[in-house]
Each structure stands twice: as C-alpha cells, then as structure tokens.
N, C-alpha and C positions, 0 to 999 in steps of 0.2 A: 739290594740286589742289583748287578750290573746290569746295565741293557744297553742296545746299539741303536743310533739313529743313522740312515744314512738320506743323506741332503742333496738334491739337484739343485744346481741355480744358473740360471742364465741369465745374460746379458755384460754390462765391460765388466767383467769379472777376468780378463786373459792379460799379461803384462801390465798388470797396473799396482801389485803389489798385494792381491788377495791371498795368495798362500802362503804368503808367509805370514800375512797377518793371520789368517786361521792354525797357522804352526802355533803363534805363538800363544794366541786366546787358546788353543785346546792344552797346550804345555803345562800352562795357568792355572786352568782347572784340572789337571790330573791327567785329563783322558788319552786313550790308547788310540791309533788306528791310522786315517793316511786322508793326504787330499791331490787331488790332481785335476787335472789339465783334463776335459775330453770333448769330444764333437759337437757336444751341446752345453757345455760351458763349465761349471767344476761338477766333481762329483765329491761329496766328502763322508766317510765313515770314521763315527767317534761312538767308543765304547766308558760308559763310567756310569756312578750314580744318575738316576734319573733325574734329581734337584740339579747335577750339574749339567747334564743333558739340557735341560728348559733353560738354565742361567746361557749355555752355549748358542742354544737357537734366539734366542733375546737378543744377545751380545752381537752374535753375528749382524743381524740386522740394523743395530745401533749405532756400532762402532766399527764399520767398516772404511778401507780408507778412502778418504773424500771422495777422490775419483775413478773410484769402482762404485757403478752403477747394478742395481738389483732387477732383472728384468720379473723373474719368478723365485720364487723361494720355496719347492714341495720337499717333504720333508716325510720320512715313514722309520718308525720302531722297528726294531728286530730281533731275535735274539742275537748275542753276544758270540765273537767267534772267538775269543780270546787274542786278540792282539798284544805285544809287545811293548809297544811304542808307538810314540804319533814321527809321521814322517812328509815329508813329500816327494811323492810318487812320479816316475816320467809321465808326460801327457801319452793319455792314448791316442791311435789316429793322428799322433803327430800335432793334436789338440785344436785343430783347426775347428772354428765354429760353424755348423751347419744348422741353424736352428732356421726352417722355409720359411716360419710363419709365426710370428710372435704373439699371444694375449694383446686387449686394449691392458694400457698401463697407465695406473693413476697419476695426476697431477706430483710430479717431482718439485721437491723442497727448494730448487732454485728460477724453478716457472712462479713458482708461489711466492718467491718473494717481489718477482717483477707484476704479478696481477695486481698487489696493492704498492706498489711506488709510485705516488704520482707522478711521480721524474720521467716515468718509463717508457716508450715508444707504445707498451703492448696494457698501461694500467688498467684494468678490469674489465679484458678485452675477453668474453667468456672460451675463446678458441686457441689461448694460450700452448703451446706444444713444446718441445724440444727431443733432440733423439732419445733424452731416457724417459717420456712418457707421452702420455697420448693416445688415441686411436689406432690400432693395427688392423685386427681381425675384424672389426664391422666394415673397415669403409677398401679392403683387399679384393680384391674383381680375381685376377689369376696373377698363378707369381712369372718374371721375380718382381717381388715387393719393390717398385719405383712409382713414383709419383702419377706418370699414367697409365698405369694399373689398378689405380685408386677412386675413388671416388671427388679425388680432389683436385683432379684433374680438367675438372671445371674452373678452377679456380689460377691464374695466370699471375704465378711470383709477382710485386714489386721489386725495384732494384736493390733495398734493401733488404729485403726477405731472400731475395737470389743470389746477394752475395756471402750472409750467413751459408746459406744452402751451399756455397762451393767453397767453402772456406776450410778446409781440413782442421786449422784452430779453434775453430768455432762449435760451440756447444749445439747447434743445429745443421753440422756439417751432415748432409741426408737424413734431414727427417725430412720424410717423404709431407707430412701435414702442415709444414711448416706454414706460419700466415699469419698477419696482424691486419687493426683494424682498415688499413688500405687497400688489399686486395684477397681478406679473404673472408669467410662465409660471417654471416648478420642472424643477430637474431631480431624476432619479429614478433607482434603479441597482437592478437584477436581476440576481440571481446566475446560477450553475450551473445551479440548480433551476429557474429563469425567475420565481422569487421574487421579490418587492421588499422588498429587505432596507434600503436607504436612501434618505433624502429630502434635498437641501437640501446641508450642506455635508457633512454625515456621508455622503452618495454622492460628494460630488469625493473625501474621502478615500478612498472605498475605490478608486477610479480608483486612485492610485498604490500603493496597496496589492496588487493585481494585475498593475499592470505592474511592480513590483520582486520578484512573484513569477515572472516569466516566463510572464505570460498573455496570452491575446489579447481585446480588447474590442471592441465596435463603440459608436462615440460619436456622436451626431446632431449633424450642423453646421448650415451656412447650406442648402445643396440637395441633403444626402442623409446618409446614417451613412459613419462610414470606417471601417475595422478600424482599432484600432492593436497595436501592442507596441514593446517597448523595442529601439531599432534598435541595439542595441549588443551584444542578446545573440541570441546564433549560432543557438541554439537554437531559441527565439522564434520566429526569422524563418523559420526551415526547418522550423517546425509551421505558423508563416503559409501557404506555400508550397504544403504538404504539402494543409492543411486547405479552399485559397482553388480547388486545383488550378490553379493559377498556377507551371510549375512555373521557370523561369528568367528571364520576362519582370521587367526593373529593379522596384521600388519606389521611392517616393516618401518624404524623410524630411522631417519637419517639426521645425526646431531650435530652440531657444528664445531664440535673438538673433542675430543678425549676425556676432556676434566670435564665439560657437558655430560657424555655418556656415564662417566664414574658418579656425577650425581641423582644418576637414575636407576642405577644398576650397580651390582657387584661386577668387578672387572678383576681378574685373577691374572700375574703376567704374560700369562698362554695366550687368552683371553684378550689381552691386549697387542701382545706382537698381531695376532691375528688383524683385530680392527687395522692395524697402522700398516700391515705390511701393501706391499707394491700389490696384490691382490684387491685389496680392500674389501672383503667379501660381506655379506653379512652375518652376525655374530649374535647365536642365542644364546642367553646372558639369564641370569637371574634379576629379575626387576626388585628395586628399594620399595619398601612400603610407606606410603604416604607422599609419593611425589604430584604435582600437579600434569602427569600424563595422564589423557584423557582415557579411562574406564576402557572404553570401546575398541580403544587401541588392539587387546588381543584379552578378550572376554572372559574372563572364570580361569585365566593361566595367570603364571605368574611369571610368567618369563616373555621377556621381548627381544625380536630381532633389529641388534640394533646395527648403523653402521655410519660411516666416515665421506662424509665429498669424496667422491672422485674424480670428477672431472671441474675446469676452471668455473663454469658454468654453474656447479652447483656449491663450490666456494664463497658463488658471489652472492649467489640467494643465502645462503645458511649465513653467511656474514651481515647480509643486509637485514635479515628478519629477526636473528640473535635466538632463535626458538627451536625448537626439535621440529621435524615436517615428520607427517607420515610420508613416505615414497613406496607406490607399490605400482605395478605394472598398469598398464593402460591399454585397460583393454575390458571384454565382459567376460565375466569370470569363465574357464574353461575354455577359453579363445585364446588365439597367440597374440602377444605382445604387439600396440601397435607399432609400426616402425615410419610409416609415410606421414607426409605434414597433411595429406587429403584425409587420410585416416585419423587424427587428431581432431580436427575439424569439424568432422563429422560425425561426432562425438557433443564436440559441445553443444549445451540446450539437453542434452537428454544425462551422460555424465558429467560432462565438464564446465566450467562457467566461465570458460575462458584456456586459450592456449598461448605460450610461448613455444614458438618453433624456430630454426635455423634453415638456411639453405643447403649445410652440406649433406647430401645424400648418407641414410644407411644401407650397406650394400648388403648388412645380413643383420637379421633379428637376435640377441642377446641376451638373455636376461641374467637380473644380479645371481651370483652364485649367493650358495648361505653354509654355513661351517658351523658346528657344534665341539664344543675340546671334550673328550671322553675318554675315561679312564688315563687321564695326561696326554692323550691325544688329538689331534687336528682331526677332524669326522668330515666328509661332506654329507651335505644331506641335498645339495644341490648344487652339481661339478659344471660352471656355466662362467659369464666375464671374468678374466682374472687370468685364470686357470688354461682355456678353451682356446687355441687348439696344440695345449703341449703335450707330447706322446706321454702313454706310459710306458715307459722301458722293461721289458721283461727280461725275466734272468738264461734265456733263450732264444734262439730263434726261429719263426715260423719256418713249416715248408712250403708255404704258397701265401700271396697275397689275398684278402680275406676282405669282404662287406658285412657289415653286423646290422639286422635291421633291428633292432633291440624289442621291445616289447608294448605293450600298449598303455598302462601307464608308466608318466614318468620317463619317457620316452628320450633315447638318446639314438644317436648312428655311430655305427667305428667303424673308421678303415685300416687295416695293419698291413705290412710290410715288414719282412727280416725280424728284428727284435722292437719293434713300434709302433703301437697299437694306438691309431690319432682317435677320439674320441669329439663328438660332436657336442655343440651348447643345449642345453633342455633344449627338447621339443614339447613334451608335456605332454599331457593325456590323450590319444588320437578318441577323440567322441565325435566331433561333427567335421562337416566340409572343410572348415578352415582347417583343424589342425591336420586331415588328410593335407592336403595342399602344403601346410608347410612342411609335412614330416616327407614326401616326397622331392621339397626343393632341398631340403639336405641332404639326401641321399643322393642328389646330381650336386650339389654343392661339395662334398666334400671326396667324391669321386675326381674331379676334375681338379679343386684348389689340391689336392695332395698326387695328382696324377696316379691314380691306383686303377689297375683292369682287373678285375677279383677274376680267381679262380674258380671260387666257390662263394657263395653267398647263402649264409646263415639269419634262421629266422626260430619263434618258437615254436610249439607243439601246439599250443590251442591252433584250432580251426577256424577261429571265427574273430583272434585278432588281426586288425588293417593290416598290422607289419606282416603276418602271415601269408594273408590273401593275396598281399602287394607282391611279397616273394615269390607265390609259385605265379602271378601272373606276367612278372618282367621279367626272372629268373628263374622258367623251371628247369633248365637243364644243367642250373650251377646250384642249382637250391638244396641245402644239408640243414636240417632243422635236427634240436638239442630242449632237452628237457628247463623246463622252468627255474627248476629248486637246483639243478647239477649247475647250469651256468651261473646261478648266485652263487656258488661254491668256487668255482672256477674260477672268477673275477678275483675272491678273495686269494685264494693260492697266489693268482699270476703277481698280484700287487704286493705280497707278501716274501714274493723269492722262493717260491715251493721248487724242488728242484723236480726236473721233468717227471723222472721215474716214480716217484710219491707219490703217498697217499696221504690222505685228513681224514680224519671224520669229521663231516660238515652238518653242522646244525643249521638246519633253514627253517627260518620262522616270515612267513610273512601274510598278507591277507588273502592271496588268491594267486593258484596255478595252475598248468594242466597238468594232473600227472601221468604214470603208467600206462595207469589201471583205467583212466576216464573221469576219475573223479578230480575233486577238488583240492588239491593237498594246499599244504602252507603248515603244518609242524612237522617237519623232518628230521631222520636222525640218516645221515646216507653213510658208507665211507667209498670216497668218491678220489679217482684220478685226473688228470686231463680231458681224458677222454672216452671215460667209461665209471658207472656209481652203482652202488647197490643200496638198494633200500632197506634199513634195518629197523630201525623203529619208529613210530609216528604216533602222535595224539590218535585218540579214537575218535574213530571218525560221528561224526553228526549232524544234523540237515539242516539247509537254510530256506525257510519256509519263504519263499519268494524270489529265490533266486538271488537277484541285485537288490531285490527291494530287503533284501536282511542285512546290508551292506550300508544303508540308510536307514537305517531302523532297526537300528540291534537288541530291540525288546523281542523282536519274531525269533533271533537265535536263541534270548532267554527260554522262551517258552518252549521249544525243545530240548534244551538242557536242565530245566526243573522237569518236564514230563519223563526225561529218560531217567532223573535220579529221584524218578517218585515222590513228586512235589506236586501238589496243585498252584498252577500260576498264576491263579486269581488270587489266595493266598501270597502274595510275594511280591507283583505286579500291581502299580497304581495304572494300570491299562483297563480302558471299557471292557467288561465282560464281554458284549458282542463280537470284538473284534479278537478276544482271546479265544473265542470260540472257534470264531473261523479259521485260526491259528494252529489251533489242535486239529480241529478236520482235514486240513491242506495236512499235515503231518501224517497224523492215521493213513489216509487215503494213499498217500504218497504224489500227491501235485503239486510242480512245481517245486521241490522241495529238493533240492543235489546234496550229496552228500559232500563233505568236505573233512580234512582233517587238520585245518589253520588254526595257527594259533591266535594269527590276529582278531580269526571271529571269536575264539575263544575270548577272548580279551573283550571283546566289545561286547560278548554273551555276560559276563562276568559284570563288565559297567552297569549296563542296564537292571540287572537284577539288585545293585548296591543304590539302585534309582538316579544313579551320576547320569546318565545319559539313554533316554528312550531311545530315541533318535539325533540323528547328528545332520550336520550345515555342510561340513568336509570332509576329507576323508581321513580315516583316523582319531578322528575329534575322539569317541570315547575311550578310544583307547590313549591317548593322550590325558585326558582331565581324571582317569583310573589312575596314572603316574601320577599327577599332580596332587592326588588325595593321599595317596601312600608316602608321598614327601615328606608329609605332614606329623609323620609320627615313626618311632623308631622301633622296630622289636625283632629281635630273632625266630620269633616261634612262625609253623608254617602248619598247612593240612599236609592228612593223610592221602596218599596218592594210591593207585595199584598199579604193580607193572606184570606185565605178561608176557609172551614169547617176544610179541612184534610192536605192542601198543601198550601206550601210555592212558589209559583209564584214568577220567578227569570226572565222573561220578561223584567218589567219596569228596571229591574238592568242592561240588555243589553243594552237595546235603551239609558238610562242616560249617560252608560259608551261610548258609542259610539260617541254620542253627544260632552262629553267632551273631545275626544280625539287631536277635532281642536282646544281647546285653552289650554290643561291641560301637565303639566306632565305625562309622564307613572307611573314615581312615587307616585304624587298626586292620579291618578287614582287609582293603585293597596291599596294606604291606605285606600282611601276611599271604595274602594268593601271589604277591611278585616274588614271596622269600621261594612260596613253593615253585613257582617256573623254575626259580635256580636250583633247589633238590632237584627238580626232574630233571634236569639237563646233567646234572653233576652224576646222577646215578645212571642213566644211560648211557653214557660218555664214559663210565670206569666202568662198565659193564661191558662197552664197547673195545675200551682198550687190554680188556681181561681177553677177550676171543681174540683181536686181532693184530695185538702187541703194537697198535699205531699211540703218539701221544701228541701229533698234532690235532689243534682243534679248530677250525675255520668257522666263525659267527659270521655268518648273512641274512639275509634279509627285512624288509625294512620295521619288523618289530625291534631290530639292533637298535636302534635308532633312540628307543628309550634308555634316558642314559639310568636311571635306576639298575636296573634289569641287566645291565652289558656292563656297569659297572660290577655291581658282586659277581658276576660271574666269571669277570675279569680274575676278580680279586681272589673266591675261593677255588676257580681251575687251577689259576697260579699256585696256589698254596701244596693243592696237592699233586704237583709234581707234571700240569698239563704245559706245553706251549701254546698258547692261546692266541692264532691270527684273527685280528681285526681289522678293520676297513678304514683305508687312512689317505687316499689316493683318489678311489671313486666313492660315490655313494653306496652306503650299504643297500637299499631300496634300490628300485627297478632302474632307476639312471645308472645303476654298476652295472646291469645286466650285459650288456652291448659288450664290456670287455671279456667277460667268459665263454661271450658267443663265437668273439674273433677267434682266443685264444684256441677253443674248438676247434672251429672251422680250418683254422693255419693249421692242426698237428693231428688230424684223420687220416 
C-alpha cells in the first residue's frame, strides 16, 4: 500500500546541492512527489511503498552531500495524494532561511574527528563546537542569536578562535560557542567532600576512575546534569535507585556506539537512523536476553531506553570508560532537572559521590527527549533537546497569536503565531514548588525568546490544575479554556494536516481528565473539529476508591470492577482482607471514590486483578508490565464486550478474565483483553462512521503509547478501509496537549 512521508529539515541544506541530490535518491527508488526550497529550510514529499519510504529517510541522512549539514530531520506519514512524478519545486518565500532559534545539535562527525587527533589544537577538549553543532537553545538569553546574547559571552575569543569566528571559509565562520582549550569554559570535578580536587583532563580522569569504582556522579551536559554510573554493575544501579528514590521506574543507558547498543538490543533501521540522527534522542528498543546490563536498569521490562553521546564531553567519558553508563536526570525524582553547578553540589553526599561541572552557564533547563518507532513510525513519547524549539507547521493559519499553558502532567508551553505553533522542552509534572517555579519561567521564557503578546491564552478544564489556577490568575481577561480529551484530538489533527473544515472521530484514551459532565473521563469516542466535539461513546464509567490513591494502587480500582461484575475480591485479590474491606465500604458509601470512565485505569484495574501489579513506583508502571505480559504470547481470540447507546460495557470483560484465570496464562489473558481494546474501538468507530459518514480516525492519548495496542489497531483500522492519524510530531501523552490548546485558542 502507498503511503506519503513528508520531511522538514533545516540547516545548510540551501545551495549546496541537496535537491538535487534528494531528486535523485527519490528517482531511484521509484517515488512520486517534490522537494523545495522554504523559509525554514527544505520541505520534501515522497509518495511509494513504505520499505522504500524508510530506505529513503535512512538514505537521506546517510548519504547526503558532504556539505549539506542536517540541523533537524522531523519527518510525518500521510496518506498518499497521488502524485505524478518526483520534481523540484521553486522555493517558497523566495526560500530565504528564517529558522530564530535552532535545537542543541549533537557532536558533528568532523568536531569528532578533531576531539581524538592528537595533532589537534582542540584534542579531547570536552567544549568542541562548530556551526553545524553544538549548544543553541540552552545557553540563547534573547535573539538575535549572537555571541552576546549567549551565555558565552563570558567567555573572550582567543586570536585563534576569532579568526575562525570571522573567516567566511571557515567551518566555524559564526558559531556563536566557538572555543578551545585557551579561552574557553573548563571542566572541574568535586569529590566526596564537595572538594575540587581536579581541573582539565586530570577531572575526566577521575570521571572513570569512579565509575570503575562503582560510583555515582552527576555530570553537566547540554540543559542540565545527569547522574551517571556504570550500567553494567548491579550494584551501582540499585544505589542509583535507592539514593534517586526512583524505585522501578526504567533508566536511560547511554552507549558508546551503535555496534555497543546492537549488542544489547535489537535495533531495526528506523531504530537506528533514530539513535544516530542530529536529534540524538533516546530510543526504546527491545533489550537482547542474557547481556551483562545490570537487572536494575528498568525492572521486570524488557525494553530499554537507550541512546548515543551527544555532546564532546560525553564522547570522552563513553570513550574513556568503554562501558554503557546509565544517564538519567539529576535531580530528586518529580523535581526539575538540575541545571546550576551549586545545585549539583549540593546533591553530593546525599545522591552523588562526586561531580563533574563546567563553567559555561545553562541559560535554560532541557532534558533528553525519548522516541519510540510505531507502527513504522517515529512516536515521541518525550518532545524535549533535539527537537525543542522548532515550530510545528500547521496546514493553516492562526487568527490571533496564542499562549498554551498545557496541562499538569507532562507538562509542555506553546506559543503560536500565523501557521507556527513553538512548543516548549518538558516541564514535567507541576506537583511541588519547584516545578511551579519552572513551569512559570517558561511561560516568560518563551513569551519573550519568540517575542509573542497572546491574544488569548489557553488553559484546561480542571480547576484545580497549576496551569489552570496560573491562567485565570495572570490572564483572566485573555483566558479561553478547552476540554482535556478534545485538545488530545486536536493536537493530533493539526500535526496530521486535517484540513480546517473537518472532522475525525477521535479516540482518546488516556488516564485522567476533566470532562463535561465533572467526572473523570479518559476512554472516549468523540467526533470532534477544531473547535468544537461531541461525545459519542465512552467506557462505562467506574469508581476510584481513593481518588489519586487508586492511581498508585490499582488493586482499589480492581476491587470495584470485580464488585460491579459480581465477584468477590477476596476471591481474586492476594490483598489483606482488612483493607479489601475498607475498599468496598469507601465504594458502597460513596467516599472519596470519583467516577471516571479511563481507559488507563481500566488497564491498571485489569493488571492488578492478573496480580502483575498491586501497586506501582510510576506512573503507568501496570499498565506498562500488562503490555509486557501480553508480548509474551500470540493469539487472536478476545472477550465478550457489550455496547449500548453511549457506553462501552467492560463487565462481561471482567467476569471472562476471571474465569479464565484457572486455566490460562497471565500472558494469554493480558493479549486477549489488548485483542479486546482493539474490537471495541474497531466496533465503535464503524458504528461511528455508519451515523456519521466520517472515516478519519485520530488516536490520542497517552495509552497510544503502548505500541501493542496502537499497533493492531493500526493495522486492522487500515484494513478496513479507516484513515488512521497518529502522533508523529508531538507526543501522544499530555506533552501533545499544549499543541491542540494553541491550535484552539488561534481559530475561536
């Protein structure tokens, strides 16, 4: 079946011999469609098989010529509009490049070859740069993007650093970070004592010096410190753990090449363009069985996020130590990312055993993004460095400039303007002071770097999230607030090319919204436009005895899904009597117990009854290790469901699952409730397109996320005749939300 990708890429991509080279790679492979010249660097549409699709986005990045530089490479599916012929097209806008604000960009292949030459003025000098990589967006104060605008502007060129810097021939003719080890930023390493015990290269040394001792570090990257230690010992990582209070939630390993991570992981070429491109994001992978990655690493999964050096700095550890690191934020768990070298510091003795820092300033907090390929797609699942802050182009454009305060978890900001909707780095979950404090510096952060005065400023429907509160208390007389489940819809359309006047029917599944009515939704069937949705069908709804506490503890949702499908839960549940007790009586009585109608708690109602997970460490955990059991074995067959006017009746799904638990696998069991998600969506959805002749279908929200689940549904909406948009640009989860808010708010 044909399918269309169309590809943004900026950076020297303009008179240096890219179109033609992509005329010719697309000629090659067969495909149909055009590339051209535009404001933000090429834009390219090619229509063909989807094997030659991936062979093309592979190719592109591999074999581009020498001197066209990649700054960003996002890339989204589409359907097919039938083109003709591949061509190239005149530039638009005269094709002048406008891009204000570029992504940090990894460590480029000819920085890399000067880090290890000994010959080299700059050999394993960790602050390596040139203009196609480097630092942008962490260390940019306001534009335009020049040197003292920067944070590096502390830093006072040498003569040779200066004359590169003015050299037009010169491969660092304006990079703004340019610096070697003569006059520009040191790194510095503090021991135990919070000492500085080394400078220069005698602190990289001591870096492997303690991580072959089995210690923990925090090390200053591009937009914040990571912890690291050696992912390979057991130990390590369960002091990590211990020390991060992180107690099961995955980690992140970072490996020191490509053939490293293929030895730990299956790597498929999607898979891989991903790790290696100019993004460098992190890549959840299926892990190899039987490698010497430490257990701990990401507990009872089977899959790790792994990823690639990106900056010179962390080239030279992975090179010097020859080992996988964990790398994951530095900070205490549900805190924002440290960023300052006083904040590292003072850390060690309680998490860290030690810091490497630098002196150049982060002007703004970043953390890694992470990417899943699904259903042959690029997914975010965290749209953050890399990415951050290139617009998303809609196929439209606003009537008024637009603030998006996004939601409360998962937390993103957008500001839009005309047809470009700038999206902000995670902010993450606003729960205590700190992430208040940082989710309000980027809302003046990116007010000001993108110079936007909103018209209107958009927030959710709960009442009692930050972003809410913050809205009507800084903006109530620009404040337009938009339903939960309609702006995950939303988001998906805009990134998708929905044309204004359209409609989807949007399935939104995800763990918790506000809806309508007051209650709690999160399985929705809506069909939904811009700017206006109707609710047509949804899970039946069901109580979470505890409110939040059923949210950490998804046996409380069991136990009112075996009592409503006439089950006793002591029967079913390895939980104390006593506390199942009190379970049912919070339920009967009706305290504290909200109604909701999510699928996610479904899902996590579902784990716990299979005994996979009582309770969980993170969010999501049981509905995660539910996919992970149903990996495990393959079958078609599903339960019987009931449907009714408006609701999807998940009863008979109980009692079957229960039934089969004395003869079945947990395994068995958990594929067969994923086969049934996808009958109910497939039967409501043609039920939906019987009334209302629509056959787009928008998947949002962040149960998307399991690629089980968003694969066949993929696979059998395709079949029977659905267009099926997915999330390919932002995250399907609450970090998309902020784009459907803008896109709202700009067309009221």
């Amino acid at each position: 079946m044909k399918v269309r990708v169309k590809v943004f890429v900026t950076g020297l991509v303009q008179g240096v011999g890219f179109r033609p080279f992509v005329y010719r790679l697309a000629k090659e492979l067969g495909l149909k469609g055009y590339v051209l010249n535009s404001e933000l660097g090429v834009v390219i549409e090619a229509e063909g098989e989807k094997e030659e699709l991936h062979t093309f986005l592979i190719r592109l990045q591999k074999e581009k010529p020498p001197i066209a530089k990649i700054f960003s490479l996002e890339y989204k599916f589409l359907e097919p509009v039938g083109y003709k012929d591949f061509e190239i097209r005149k530039s638009e806008k005269g094709g002048e490049v406008k891009v204000s604000v570029l992504p940090d960009l990894a460590t480029c292949s000819e920085c890399l070859k000067e880090l290890f030459d000994p010959k080299d003025r700059r050999y394993r000098y960790p602050f390596i740069n040139c203009t196609n990589c480097g630092p942008r967006f962490t260390i940019i104060e306001e534009l335009p993007y020049d040197r003292p605008n920067t944070s590096m502007k502390e830093f006072k060129m040498c003569e040779k650093c200066l004359s590169e810097y003015e050299d037009p021939t010169d491969r660092r003719f304006h990079a703004q970070p340019n610096a070697c080890p003569e006059c520009g930023p040191t790194v510095s390493f503090f021991d135990e004592e919070k000492s500085l015990v080394a400078e220069g290269e005698e602190a990289l040394r001591k870096v492997t010096e303690y991580l072959k001792s089995g210690k923990i570090l925090a090390v200053k990257g591009l937009g914040g410190f990571h912890l690291i230690c050696d992912a390979t010992n057991e130990e390590a990582v369960k002091e990590l753990r211990h020390r991060k209070r992180r107690e099961e939630k995955p980690f992140a390993v970072m490996f020191p090449d490509i053939e490293t991570v293929k030895r730990y992981a299956f790597v498929s070429p999607l898979e891989e363009r991903a790790l290696t491109s100019v993004e460098a994001p992190i890549v959840i992978l299926d892990r190899k069985p039987d490698t010497d990655l430490a257990e701990s690493v990401s507990p009872e999964n089977s899959t790790v996020g792994a990823f690639l050096p990106y900056t010179p700095l962390h080239y030279i550890i992975l090179r010097d130590f020859k080992r996988p690191i964990v790398a994951t934020s530095a900070n205490v768990t549900d805190e924002p990312i440290i960023k300052d070298n006083e904040g590292a510091l003072s850390i060690i003795g309680s998490i860290a055993d030690g810091a490497l820092v630098h002196n150049r300033r982060i002007v703004r907090r970043c953390d890694d993004s992470v990417v899943r390929i699904v259903a042959g797609r690029q997914v975010p699942i965290r749209r953050s460095r890399g990415f951050v802050p290139l617009p998303v182009l809609l196929p439209f454009s606003l009537k008024r400039p637009v603030l998006a305060l996004g939601v409360h978890m998962k937390n993103t900001v957008a500001v839009a303007k005309e047809n470009k909707v700038y999206i902000s780095q995670h902010v993450g979950d606003i729960d205590n002071p700190k992430a208040e404090s940082f989710f309000e510096e980027v809302v003046s952060d990116m007010l000001n770097l993108f110079e936007v005065e909103p018209e209107v400023v958009v927030c959710d429907r709960h009442p009692l999230y930050y972003s809410t509160r913050f809205g009507k208390e800084k903006f109530s007389d620009k404040l337009v607030q938009v339903f939960h489940h309609h702006a995950h819809v939303i988001s998906c359309m805009a990134e998708n090319e929905v044309p204004l006047e359209s409609k989807v029917i949007g399935v939104s599944f995800d763990g918790t919204g506000y809806g309508e009515d007051g209650t709690i939704w999160g399985g929705e069937f809506l069909v939904a436009g811009y700017t206006e949705f109707e609710r047509k069908f949804h899970l039946k709804t069901f109580r979470l005895p505890g409110g939040d506490k059923a949210v950490k503890e998804p046996y409380r949702v069991a136990v009112f899904l075996l009592l409503e499908s006439g089950i006793d839960p002591k029967k079913v549940l390895k939980v104390e009597p006593k506390r199942l007790l009190f379970i049912e009586q919070m339920v009967k009585k009706g305290i504290n117990s909200p109604l909701t109608s999510s699928m996610g708690r479904l899902f996590d109602g579902v784990s716990a009854i299979l005994g996979i997970r009582e309770k969980v460490s993170y969010q999501a955990q049981a509905a995660i290790l539910l996919e992970q059991r149903a990996l495990k074995f393959n079958t078609e067959e599903s339960y019987h469901f009931d449907l009714f006017d408006s609701e999807v009746d998940w009863r008979p799904v109980i009692e079957q699952l229960v039934k089969d638990k004395s003869s079945l696998s947990v395994e068995e069991i958990a594929r067969k409730f994923h086969n049934t998600v996808v009958k109910m969506v497939v039967e409501v959805v043609e039920r939906l397109r019987d009334e209302t002749g629509l056959n787009a279908v928008a998947l949002s929200g962040g149960v998307f996320q399991n690629r089980l689940l968003t694969e066949a549904l993929y696979r059998t909406l395709t079949k029977r005749g659905f267009k099926v948009l997915l999330h390919q640009i932002v995250p399907p989860n609450d970090g998309g939300i902020s784009l459907g808010q803008a896109v709202y708010g700009g067309l009221i």
